[in-house]
N, C-alpha and C positions, 0 to 999 in steps of 0.2 A: 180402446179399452180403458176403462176406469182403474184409476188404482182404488188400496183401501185407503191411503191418506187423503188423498183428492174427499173421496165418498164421508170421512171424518170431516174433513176441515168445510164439507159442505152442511152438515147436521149442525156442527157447533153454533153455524153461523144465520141456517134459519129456523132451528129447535131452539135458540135463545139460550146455549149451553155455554156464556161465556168464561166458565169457569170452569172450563174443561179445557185440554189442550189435547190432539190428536193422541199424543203417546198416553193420556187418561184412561182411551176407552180400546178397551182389550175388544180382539175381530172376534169376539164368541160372546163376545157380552150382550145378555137383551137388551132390548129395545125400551121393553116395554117390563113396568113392576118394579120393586123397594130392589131386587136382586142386580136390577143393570141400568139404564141411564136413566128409569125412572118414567118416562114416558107415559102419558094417557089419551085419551079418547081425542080428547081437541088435539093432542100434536099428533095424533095419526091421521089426522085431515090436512093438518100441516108438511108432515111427513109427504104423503099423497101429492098434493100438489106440488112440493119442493123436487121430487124426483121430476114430475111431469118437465117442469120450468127449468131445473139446474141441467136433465141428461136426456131430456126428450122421451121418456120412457112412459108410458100410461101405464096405470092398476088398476083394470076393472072389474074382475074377478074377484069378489070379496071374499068368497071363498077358498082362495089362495093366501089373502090377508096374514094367517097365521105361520105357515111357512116362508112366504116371502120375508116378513120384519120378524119371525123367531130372536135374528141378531145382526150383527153389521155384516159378517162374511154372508149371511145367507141373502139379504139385501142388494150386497157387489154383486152376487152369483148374477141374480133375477136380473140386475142394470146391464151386467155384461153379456147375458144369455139373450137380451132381449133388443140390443145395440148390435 
């Protein structure tokens, strides 16, 4: 099981967030938009592969896209429901 710091300190480090430090990003914080870490289209392909390669996890459902990265806790859900 993944924690949420693990799943942080894994984003900072291939989302190029280095100016972020785990206790930065609040577990309900989006993903994505001015409102949470800012995120767009090319780091959601980033995102994407970075699960694949860091927790073995595939996303191929795009359609789930919007739920699964809504925000960090609901990302942990998906990694740990699917581990």
């Amino acid at each position: 099981m993944i924690s949420i710091e693990q799943l942080k300190e894994v984003l900072i480090k291939n989302l190029k967030l280095e100016d972020m430090t785990p206790s930065d990003i609040d577990d309900h914080m989006p993903l994505f938009g001015d409102d949470g870490l800012g995120l767009d289209s090319v780091d959601s392909i980033e995102l994407v592969l970075t699960i694949d390669k860091e927790f073995g996890v595939k996303i191929t459902d795009s359609k789930e896209y919007e739920k699964i990265f809504s925000n960090v806790q609901s990302l942990l859900d998906f990694i740990n429901a699917t581990n």
